[in-house]
N, C-alpha and C positions, 0 to 999 in steps of 0.2 A: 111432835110437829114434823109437817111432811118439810122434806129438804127438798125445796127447790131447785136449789142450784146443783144438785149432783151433779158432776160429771167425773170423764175417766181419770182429769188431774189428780181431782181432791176426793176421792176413793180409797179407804185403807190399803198399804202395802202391805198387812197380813194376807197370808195363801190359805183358803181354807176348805179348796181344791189341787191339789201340783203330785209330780210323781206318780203318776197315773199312769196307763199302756194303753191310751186312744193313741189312734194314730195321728202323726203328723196333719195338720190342718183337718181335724174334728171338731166340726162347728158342736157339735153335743158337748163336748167337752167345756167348750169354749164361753156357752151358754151356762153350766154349771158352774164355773169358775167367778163370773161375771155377776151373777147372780147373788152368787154364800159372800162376795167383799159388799155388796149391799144388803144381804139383812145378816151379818156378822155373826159373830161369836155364839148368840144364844140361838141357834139354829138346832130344829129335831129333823135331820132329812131322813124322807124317804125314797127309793130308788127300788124300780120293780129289778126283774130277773129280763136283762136287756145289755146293749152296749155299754152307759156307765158301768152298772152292778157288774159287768165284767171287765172291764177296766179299772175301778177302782176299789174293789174289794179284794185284792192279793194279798193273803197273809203271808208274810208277816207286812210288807208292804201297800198298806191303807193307804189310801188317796184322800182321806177327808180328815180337816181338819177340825171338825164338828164331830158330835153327834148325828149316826147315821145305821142305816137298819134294810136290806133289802127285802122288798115286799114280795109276794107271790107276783107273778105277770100281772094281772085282771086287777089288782088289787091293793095300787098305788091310794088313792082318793079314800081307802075304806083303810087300812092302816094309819095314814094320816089321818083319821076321825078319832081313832084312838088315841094315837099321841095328842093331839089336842083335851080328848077327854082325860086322859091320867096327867098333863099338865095342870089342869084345873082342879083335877081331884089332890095333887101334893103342894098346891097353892103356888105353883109357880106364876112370878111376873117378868115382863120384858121379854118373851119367849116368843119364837115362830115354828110354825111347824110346817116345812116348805116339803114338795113332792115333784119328781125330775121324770117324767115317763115321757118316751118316744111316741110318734103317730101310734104304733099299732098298736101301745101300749096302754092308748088316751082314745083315741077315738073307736076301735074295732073292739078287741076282749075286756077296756080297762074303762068303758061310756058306762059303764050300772053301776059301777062304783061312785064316779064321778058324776053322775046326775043324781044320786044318792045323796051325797057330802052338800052338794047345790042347795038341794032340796031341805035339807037341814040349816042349812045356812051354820056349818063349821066353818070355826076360824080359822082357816089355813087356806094355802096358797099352795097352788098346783101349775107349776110350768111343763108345757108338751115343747120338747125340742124335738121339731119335724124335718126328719132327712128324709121323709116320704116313701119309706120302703120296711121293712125289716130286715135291717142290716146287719146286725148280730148271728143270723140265722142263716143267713145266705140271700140277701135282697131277694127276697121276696116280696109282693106288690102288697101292700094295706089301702083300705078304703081312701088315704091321704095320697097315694102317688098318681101323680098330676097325668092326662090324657098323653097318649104314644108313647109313655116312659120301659125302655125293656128291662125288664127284669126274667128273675131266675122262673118262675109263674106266669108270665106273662113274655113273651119273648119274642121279637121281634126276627124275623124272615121273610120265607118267599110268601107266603099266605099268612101271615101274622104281623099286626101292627103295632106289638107291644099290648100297651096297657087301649081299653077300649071305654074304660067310665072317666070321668074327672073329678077331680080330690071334693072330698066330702067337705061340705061348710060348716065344718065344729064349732067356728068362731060363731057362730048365729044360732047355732043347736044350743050352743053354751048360754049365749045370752036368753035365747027363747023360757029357758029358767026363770028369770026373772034374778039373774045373780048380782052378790055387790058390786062386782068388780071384772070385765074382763078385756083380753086386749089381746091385737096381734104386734108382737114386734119381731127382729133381726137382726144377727148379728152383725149385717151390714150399717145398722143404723145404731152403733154402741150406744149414742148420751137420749133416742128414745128408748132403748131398751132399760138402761141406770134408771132413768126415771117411772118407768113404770114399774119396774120391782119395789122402789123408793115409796110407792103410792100403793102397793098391794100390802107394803107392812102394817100400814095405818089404817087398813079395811078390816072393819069388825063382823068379820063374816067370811064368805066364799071367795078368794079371785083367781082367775084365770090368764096366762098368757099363753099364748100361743108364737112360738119365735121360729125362724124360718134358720135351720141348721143345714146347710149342706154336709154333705157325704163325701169325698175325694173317689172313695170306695168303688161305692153302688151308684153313683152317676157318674164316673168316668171324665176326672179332669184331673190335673195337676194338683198337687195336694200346695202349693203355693196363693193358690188361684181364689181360694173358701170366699173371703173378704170380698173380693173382687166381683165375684159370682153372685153371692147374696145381695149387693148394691144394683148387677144388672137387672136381678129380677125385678128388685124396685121399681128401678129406672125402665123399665121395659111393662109393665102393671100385672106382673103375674105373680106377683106379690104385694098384700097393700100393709097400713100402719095406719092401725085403730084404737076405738076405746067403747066401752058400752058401759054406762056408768048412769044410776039414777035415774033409767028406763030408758036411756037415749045414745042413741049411737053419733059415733062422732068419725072423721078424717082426719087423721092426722100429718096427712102429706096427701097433698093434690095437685099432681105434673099436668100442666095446660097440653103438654104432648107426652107422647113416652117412645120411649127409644128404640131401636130395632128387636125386636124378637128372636129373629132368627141369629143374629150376634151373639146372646145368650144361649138360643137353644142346640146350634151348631159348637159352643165351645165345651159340651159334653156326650160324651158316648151311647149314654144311654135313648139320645135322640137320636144317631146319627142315620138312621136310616130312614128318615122322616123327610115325605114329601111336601110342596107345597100346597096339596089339598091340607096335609092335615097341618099345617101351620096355619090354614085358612080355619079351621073350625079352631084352634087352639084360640087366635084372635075374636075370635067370633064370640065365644065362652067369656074373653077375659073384656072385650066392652060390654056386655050385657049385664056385667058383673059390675061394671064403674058406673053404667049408665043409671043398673040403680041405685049405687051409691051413693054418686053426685046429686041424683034426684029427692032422695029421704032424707041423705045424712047431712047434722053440718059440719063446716071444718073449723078445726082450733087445734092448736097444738098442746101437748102434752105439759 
């Protein structure tokens, strides 16, 4: 029975993420940790070759308090197939078998995997914590990092604008599946995020979230700041909080205004050399994106 009332109060105070070498204010981390105290104890994770898998796979100091296994890069959603499959082959019940891969890990080398598993309709549950780069490697730019962001790839100067495409919509490649379950949340919105993990346990099939992780790192802000950042995007619509469930998309937060942009995109580095033409197309992208939202979707909360 799905628990409604989850939130961060009534959450087990078992760890079954901690001790780990993410850096200070590591929305990835943050997201993993958040995640294993809602589907508990009987967890099979997987975790590609990325910043978790190198953060919390230091022997002799493990970071999981679960069972947990790191997959080849590509190869997050198609190891999870398997644990799913050998759970059911040893007759295991009450079991989940959850998968933690980054942007590049989920949407560029690790989408055939995961349109695979879809496709199948495996019971498992696949979270993309997106810090929109490849940050393990050296920020580098993935299909997910958002218009004029600099990166190590992309870089920003006298004749270069940074990054020149805008983040790929997985959230709707995902859905265009026809999957059980998928969603975006944030670690700026904890008790939507509780809740949607809360309601991917209970999916007999595929689901997806998609949670908006910042970087301290590879976007250049104060590692105090994660929290804070992740709420502005919000609040500013360059980030939303959805659901695709039962062929229909939904809103799960609809700001009648949204808040300065450039507030947001001036309080990190990796914009900072961005004019206000390109904060004009930035806006441009991000109402075209609401407008058809608000026009298909409807809204209801989580």
């Amino acid at each position: 029975m799905i628990n409604t009332k989850i939130n961060i109060k009534n959450i087990t105070q078992d760890e079954f993420f901690f001790g780990h070498k993410a850096c200070g204010g590591c929305g990835g981390s943050l997201t993993l940790r958040l995640a294993l105290k809602v589907v508990g104890e009987r967890a099979f994770t997987v975790v590609p070759a990325g910043c978790m898998s190198a953060v919390g796979f230091i022997y002799p100091q493990m970071a999981f308090g679960v069972n947990a296994i790191i997959s080849s890069f590509p190869g997050t959603a198609s190891m999870l197939s398997g644990v799913a499959a050998g759970t059911r082959a040893l007759g295991l019940e009450n079991y989940h078998a959850i998968g933690f891969a980054g942007d590049g890990g989920t949407a560029d080398i690790g989408l055939q995997a995961l349109s695979g598993a879809i496709d199948r309709n495996d019971k498992i549950i696949y979270i993309c914590y997106d810090n929109e780069a490849y940050m393990n490697t050296g920020v580098q730019k993935s299909s997910l990092t958002p218009y004029g962001a600099s990166t190590t790839t992309t870089p920003a100067g006298k004749n270069a604008r940074g990054t020149v495409t805008h983040k790929k919509n997985i959230f709707e490649i995902v859905a265009a599946h026809g999957i059980a379950y998928a969603a975006t949340a944030s670690i700026g919105a904890v008790a939507d995020f509780l809740k949607k993990v809360e309601k991917a346990k209970h999916v007999n099939g595929t689901s997806y979230i998609h949670v908006f992780a910042p970087c301290h790192v590879g976007w250049g802000f104060d590692s105090s700041k994660t929290i804070e950042i992740s709420r502005k995007a919000l609040s500013c619509g360059l980030w939303y909080l959805a659901e695709y469930e039962n062929g229909d998309f939904a809103l799960n937060q609809n700001p009648k205004e949204f808040s300065s942009i450039e507030e947001y995109i001036y309080m990190q580095g990796r914009f900072k050399h961005l004019t206000s033409d390109d904060i004009a197309v930035i806006k441009n992208s991000r109402d075209k994106q609401w407008e058809k939202m608000r026009t298909k979707w409807v809204t209801k909360k989580v």
